[in-house]
C-alpha positions as CSV (number, residue, x, y, z in Angstrom):
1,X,-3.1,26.6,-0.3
2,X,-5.1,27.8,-3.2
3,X,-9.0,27.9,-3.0
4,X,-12.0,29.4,-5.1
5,X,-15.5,29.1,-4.1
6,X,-16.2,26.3,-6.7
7,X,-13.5,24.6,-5.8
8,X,-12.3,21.9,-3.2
9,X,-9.0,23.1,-1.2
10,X,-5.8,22.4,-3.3
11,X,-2.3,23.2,-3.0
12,X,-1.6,23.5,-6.6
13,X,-2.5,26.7,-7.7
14,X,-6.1,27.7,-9.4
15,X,-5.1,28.7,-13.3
16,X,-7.4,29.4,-15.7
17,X,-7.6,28.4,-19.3
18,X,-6.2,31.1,-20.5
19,X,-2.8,30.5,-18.3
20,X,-0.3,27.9,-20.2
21,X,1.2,26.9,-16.7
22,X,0.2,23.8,-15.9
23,X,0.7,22.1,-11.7
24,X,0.3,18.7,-10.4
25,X,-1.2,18.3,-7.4
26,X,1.2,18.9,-5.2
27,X,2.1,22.4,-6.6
28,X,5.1,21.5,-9.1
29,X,4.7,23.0,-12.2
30,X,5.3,21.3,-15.4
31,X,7.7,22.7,-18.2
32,X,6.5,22.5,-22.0
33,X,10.1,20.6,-21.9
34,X,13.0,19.7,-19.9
35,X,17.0,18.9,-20.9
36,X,19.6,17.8,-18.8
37,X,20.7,21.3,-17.5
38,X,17.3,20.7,-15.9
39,X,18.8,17.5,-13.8
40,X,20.7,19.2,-10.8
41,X,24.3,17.8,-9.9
42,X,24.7,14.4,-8.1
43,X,22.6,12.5,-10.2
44,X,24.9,9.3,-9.8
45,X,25.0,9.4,-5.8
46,X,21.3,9.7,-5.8
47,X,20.3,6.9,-7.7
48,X,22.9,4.3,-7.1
49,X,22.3,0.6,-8.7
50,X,18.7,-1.1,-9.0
51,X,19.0,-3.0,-5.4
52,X,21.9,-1.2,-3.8
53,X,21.5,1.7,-1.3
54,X,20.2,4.0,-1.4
55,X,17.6,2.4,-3.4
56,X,16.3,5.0,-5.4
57,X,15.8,2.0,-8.9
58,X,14.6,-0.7,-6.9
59,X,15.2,-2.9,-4.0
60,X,16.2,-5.7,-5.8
61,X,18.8,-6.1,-8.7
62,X,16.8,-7.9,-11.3
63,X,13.0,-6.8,-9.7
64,X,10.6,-7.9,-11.7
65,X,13.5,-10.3,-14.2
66,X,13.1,-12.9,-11.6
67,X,9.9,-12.2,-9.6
68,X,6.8,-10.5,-10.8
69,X,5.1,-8.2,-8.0
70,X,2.1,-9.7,-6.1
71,X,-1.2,-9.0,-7.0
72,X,-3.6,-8.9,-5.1
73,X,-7.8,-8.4,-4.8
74,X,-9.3,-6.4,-1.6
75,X,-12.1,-9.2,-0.8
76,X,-14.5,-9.5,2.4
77,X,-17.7,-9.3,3.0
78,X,-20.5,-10.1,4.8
79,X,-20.3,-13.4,6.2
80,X,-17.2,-15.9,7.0
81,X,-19.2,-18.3,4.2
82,X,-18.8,-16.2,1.6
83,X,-15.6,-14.3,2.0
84,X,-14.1,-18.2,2.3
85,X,-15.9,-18.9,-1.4
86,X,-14.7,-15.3,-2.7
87,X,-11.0,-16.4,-1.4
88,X,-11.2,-20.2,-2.8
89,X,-12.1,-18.5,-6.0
90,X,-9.4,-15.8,-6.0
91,X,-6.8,-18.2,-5.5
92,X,-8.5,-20.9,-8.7
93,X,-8.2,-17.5,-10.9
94,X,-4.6,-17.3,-10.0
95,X,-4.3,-14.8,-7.2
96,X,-0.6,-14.9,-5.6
97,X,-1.9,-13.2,-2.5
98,X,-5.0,-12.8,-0.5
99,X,-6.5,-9.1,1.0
100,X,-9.0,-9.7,3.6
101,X,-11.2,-6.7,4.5
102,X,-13.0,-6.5,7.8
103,X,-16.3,-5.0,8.3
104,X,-16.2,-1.9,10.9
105,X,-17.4,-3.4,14.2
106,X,-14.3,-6.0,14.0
107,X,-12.5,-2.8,13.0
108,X,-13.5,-1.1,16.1
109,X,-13.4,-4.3,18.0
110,X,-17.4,-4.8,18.6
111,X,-19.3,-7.5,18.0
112,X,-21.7,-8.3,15.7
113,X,-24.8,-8.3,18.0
114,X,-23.6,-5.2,19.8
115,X,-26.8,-2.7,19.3
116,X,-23.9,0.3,18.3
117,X,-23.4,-2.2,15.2
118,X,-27.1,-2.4,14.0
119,X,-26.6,-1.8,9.8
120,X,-23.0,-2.1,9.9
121,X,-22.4,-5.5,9.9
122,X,-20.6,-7.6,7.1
123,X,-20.4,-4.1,5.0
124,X,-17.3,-3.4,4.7
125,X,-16.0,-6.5,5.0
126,X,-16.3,-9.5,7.0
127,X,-17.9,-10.0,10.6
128,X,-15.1,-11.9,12.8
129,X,-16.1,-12.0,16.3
130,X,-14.8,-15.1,17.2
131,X,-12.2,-18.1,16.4
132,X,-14.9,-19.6,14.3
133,X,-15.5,-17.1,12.0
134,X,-11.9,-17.0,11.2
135,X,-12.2,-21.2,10.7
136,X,-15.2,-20.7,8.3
137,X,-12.8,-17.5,6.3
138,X,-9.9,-20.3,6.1
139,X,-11.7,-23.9,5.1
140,X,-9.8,-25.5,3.1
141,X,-7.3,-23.1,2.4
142,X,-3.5,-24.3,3.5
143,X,-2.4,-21.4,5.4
144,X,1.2,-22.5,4.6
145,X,0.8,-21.9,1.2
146,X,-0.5,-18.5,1.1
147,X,0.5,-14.3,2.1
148,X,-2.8,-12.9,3.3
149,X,-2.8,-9.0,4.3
150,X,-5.0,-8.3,6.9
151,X,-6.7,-4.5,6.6
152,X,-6.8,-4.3,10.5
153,X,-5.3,-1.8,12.7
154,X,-6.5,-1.0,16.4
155,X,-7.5,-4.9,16.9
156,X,-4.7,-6.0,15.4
157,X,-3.0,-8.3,17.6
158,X,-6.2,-10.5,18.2
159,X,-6.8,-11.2,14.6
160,X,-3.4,-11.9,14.4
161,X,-3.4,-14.3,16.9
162,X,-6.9,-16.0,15.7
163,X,-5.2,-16.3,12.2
164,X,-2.4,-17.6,13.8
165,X,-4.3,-20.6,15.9
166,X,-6.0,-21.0,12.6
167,X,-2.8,-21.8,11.0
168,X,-1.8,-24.0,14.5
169,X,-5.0,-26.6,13.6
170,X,-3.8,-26.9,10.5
171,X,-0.7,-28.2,11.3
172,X,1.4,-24.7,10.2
173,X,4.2,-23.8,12.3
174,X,3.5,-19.8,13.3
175,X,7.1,-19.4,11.5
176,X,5.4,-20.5,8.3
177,X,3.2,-18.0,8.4
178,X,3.3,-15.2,5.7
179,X,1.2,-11.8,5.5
180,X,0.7,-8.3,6.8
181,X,-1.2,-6.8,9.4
182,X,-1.9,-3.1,8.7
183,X,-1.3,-2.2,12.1
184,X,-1.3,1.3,11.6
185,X,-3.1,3.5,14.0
186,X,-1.2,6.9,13.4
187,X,-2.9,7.4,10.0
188,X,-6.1,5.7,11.8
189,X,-5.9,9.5,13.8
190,X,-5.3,11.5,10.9
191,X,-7.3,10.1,8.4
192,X,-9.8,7.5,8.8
193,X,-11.2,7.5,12.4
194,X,-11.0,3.6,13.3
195,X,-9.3,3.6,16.4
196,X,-10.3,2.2,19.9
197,X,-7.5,3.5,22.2
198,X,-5.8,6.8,22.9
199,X,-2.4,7.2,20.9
200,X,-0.3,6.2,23.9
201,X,-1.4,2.7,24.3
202,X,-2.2,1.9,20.9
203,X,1.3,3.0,19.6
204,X,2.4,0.2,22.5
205,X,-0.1,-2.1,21.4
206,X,1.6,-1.7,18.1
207,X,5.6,-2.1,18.8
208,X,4.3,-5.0,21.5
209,X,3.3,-6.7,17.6
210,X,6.6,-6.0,16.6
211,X,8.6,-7.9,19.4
212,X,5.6,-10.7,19.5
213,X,6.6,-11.6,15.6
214,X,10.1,-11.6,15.9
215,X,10.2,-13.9,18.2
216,X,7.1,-16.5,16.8
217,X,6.3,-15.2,13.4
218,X,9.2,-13.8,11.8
219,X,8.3,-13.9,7.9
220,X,5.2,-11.9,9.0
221,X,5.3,-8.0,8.3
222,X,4.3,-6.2,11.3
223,X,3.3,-2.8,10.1
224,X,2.0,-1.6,6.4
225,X,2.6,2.6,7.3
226,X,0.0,3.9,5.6
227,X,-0.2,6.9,3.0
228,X,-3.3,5.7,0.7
229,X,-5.9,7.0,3.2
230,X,-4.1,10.3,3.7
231,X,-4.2,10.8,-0.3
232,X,-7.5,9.9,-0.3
233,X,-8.4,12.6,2.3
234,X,-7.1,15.2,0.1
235,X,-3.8,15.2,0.7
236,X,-0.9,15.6,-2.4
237,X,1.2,13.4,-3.5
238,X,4.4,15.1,-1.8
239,X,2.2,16.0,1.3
240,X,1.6,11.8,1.1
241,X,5.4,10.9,1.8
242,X,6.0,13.3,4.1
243,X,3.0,12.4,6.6
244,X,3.6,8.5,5.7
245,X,7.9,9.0,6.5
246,X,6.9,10.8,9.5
247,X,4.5,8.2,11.0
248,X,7.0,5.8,10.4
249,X,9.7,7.5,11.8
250,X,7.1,7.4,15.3
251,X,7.1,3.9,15.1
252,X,10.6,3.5,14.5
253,X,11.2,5.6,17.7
254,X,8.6,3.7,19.7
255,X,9.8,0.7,19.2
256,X,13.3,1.9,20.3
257,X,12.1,3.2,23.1
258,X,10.7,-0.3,24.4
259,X,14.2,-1.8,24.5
260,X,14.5,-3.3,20.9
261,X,17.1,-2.9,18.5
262,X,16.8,-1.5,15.5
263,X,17.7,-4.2,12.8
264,X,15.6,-7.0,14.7
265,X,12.4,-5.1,14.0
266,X,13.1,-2.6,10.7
267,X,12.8,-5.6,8.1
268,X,9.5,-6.6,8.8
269,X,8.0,-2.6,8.4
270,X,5.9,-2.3,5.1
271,X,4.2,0.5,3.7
272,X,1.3,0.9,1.6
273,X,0.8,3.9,-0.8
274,X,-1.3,5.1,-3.3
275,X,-1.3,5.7,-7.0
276,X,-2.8,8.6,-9.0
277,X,-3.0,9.7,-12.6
278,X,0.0,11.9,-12.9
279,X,2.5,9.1,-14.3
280,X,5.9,10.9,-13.8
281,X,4.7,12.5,-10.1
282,X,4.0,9.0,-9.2
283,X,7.2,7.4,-10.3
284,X,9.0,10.1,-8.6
285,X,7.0,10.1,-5.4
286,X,7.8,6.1,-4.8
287,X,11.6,6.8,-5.8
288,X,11.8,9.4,-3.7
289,X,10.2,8.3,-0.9
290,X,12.4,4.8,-0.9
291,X,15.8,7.0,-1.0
292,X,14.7,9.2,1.9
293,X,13.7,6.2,4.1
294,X,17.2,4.5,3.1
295,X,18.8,7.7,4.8
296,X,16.7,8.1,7.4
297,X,17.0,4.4,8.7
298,X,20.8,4.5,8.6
299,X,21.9,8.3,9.6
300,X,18.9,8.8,12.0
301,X,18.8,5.3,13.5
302,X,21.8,3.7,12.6
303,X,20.6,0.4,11.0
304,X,23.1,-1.8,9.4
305,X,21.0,-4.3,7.6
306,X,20.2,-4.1,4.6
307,X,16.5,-4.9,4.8
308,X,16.5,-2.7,7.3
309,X,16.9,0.4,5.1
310,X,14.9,-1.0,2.0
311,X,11.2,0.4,1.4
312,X,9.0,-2.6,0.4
313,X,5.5,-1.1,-0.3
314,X,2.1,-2.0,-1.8
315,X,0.0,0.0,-4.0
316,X,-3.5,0.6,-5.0
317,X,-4.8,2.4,-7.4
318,X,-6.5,6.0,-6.7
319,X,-10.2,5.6,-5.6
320,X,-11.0,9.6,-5.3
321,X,-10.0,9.3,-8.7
322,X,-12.5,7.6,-10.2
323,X,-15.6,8.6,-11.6
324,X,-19.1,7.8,-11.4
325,X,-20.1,8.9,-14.6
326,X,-18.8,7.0,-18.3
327,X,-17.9,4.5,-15.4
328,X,-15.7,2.3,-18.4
329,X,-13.3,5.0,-18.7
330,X,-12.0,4.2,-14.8
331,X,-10.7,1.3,-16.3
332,X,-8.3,3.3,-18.4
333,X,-7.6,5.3,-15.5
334,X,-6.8,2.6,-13.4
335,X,-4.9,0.6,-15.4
336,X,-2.4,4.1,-16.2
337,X,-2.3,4.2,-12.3
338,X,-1.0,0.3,-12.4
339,X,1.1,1.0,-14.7
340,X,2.9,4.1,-12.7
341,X,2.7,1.7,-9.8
342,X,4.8,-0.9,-11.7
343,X,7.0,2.1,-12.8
344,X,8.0,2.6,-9.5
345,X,8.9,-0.4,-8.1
346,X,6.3,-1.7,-6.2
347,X,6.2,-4.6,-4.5
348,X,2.5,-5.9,-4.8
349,X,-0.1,-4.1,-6.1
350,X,-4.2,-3.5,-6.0
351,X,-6.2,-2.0,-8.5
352,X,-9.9,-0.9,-8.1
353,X,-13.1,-1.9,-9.8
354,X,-13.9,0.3,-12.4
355,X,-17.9,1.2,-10.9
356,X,-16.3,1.6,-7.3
357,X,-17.2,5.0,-7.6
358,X,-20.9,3.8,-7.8
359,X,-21.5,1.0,-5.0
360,X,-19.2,-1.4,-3.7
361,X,-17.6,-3.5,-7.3
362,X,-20.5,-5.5,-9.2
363,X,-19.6,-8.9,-10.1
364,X,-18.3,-8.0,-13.7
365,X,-16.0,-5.3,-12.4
366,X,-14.6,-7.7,-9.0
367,X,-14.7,-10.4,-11.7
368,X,-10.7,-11.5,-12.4
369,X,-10.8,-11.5,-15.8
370,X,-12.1,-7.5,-15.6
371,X,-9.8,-6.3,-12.1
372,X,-6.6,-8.5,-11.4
373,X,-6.6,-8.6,-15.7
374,X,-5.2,-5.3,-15.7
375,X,-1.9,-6.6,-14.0
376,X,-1.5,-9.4,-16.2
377,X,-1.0,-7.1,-19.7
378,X,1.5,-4.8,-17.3
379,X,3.9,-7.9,-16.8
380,X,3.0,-10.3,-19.8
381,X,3.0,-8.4,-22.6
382,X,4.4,-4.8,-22.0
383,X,8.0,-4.4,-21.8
384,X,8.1,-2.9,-18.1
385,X,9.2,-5.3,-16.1
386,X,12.4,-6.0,-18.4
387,X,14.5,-3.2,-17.8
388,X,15.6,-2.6,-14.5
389,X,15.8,0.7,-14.2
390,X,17.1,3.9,-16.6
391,X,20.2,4.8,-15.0
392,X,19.8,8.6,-16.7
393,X,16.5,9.8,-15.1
394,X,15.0,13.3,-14.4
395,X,14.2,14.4,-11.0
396,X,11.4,16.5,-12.2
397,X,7.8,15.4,-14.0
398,X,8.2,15.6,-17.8
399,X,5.2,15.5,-19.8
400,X,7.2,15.1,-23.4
401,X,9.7,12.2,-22.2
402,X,9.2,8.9,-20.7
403,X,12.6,8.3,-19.3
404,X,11.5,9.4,-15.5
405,X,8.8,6.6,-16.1
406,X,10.8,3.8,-16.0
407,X,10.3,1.0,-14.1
408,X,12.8,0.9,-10.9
């Protein structure tokens, strides 16, 4: 790890201006130019067909011919009231998905009058202390119509099952319901701090999810393995696949170890990564990172179903990125991010207010036309989601060709 006194920890190395080597953030150095003696042997066997293992292009064979990815806005805050007027108007703007954020006491599982709380409340995101709350976030919104992603992780399983009684008055079977919990308490340890339990219990807590929605919410997804908040800690971008493969692998394990099978529980996992400035890293990392969890779901654990070795991830776009100075240009750094995200295959995708380096977004900035906007040029009118995927593609970052950049 290379440090200076005026600098924050990094693993690239420090080089001056007067050095012509140039690093991304993970310590890979980029060539002035690369040719195919730079592509090592094998390149066929690694990459396969968009939609065929090992998935390296893409878990599906058209991606984004047939189905654009789903974007979505983080919303919650402060009150049920508003979060449920926030949503209504999401969805009237054309949202395809809804994110609901949670303030830290539910995150912690306190309530809202709980003295620890005082300041906290409805911050974040929004108080939910009891069924009602959840009733107020929900009026008038047909649960059977909509994929809502819950940012919750040590409480999990009780705003699951609130959402899911929710759903019940409305008439919804539970195995109508679509969504994510995050339910991701490893990274929670490492990264953030939320958690209410020691690991042993929590990681039970979690698999206990797993075996509770295959059996009365299957089209839920139980887990979203997080690496977002490890990049956002400081990590690199290779450093962000191997702690979020690793954590997953714990679960994986975990859940074996409680008596399931492999294949009745693998499909549902999700994973949630983020997206920084270096376009061809990025593309790379989330290529990368689908082959090795291919592998490692059939030669580690044997899994025989398909969806059982394929990555489906969400993305959002880098927040330690952005500045708080010349806040405007975020927007072009944020949209470049989208565009790497889109790149790489993901499946839905998030991408931050332009002054979130300032306060939480102001109304221009979490406005649709100025946030979820910067999706619509990505799929409407650039010509990224029409190719599948290059099938000659560099292993390596290339700063003079865009080949490694296409979309998989």
């Amino acid at each position: 790890m290379a440090t200076r006194p005026d600098s924050k920890p990094t693993i690239a190395p420090v080089v001056g201006s007067d050095d012509e080597r140039r690093f991304t953030d993970s310590g890979i150095e980029i060539r002035t130019v690369y040719g195919e003696e730079d592509v090592e042997p094998g390149l066929e066997e690694r990459l396969g067909e968009p939609g065929e293992y090992p998935y390296t292009r893409g878990i599906h064979a058209d991606m984004y011919r047939s189905r654009h990815w789903t974007m979505r806005q983080y919303a919650g805050y402060a009150s049920a009231k508003e979060t449920n007027e926030r949503f209504h108007y999401l969805i009237d703007h054309g949202s395809t998905g809804l994110s609901m954020a949670f303030d830290l006491p539910t995150q912690l599982g306190r309530d809202s009058d709980d003295p620890l709380c005082l300041g906290e409340v409805g911050r974040t995101g929004v108080a939910i202390d009891s069924i009602d709350d959840m009733r107020r976030v929900f009026d008038g919104i047909p649960l059977a119509d909509v994929s809502t992603s819950m940012t919750i992780n040590a409480p999990a399983a009780v705003l699951l099952l609130l959402y899911e009684l929710v759903g019940e008055e409305q008439g919804v079977d539970a195995s109508e319901l679509q969504g994510t919990t995050q339910n991701d308490v490893l990274k929670e340890y490492i990264a953030r701090g939320n958690f209410i339990y020691p690991p042993e219990p929590a990681m039970r807590l979690t698999t206990d999810l797993f075996a509770y929605c295959r059996e009365r919410i299957p089209k839920w997804n139980t887990i979203s393995i997080s690496g977002y908040h490890m990049r956002e800690k400081g990590c690199s971008a290779v450093q962000e696949v191997g702690f979020t493969l690793a954590n997953g692998i714990a679960y994986v394990q975990a859940a074996l170890d409680t008596g399931m099978e492999v294949d009745e529980f693998a499909p549902r996992l999700a994973f949630f990564f983020n997206c920084h400035n270096n376009v061809f890293q990025e593309v790379a990392k989330f290529r990368a990172a689908r082959r090795m969890w291919a592998r490692i779901m059939r030669e580690r654990f044997g899994a025989c179903e398909d969806r059982s070795l394929t990555m489906r991830f969400h993305t959002q776009t880098g927040g330690s990125t952005l500045a708080a100075q010349q806040v405007e240009n975020n927007i072009v750094r944020v949209a470049l991010q989208g565009f790497a995200a889109v790149c790489g295959g993901t499946q839905s995708l998030h991408t931050n207010g332009y002054d979130e380096a300032l306060a939480l977004p102001s109304e221009r900035a979490a406005g649709w036309r100025c946030a979820p906007s910067r999706c619509l040029p990505t799929s409407r009118e650039w010509s990224t989601p029409s190719t599948r995927s290059r099938a000659r593609t560099s292993s390596r970052p290339s700063p003079t060709r865009s080949r490694s950049a296409r979309r998989s």
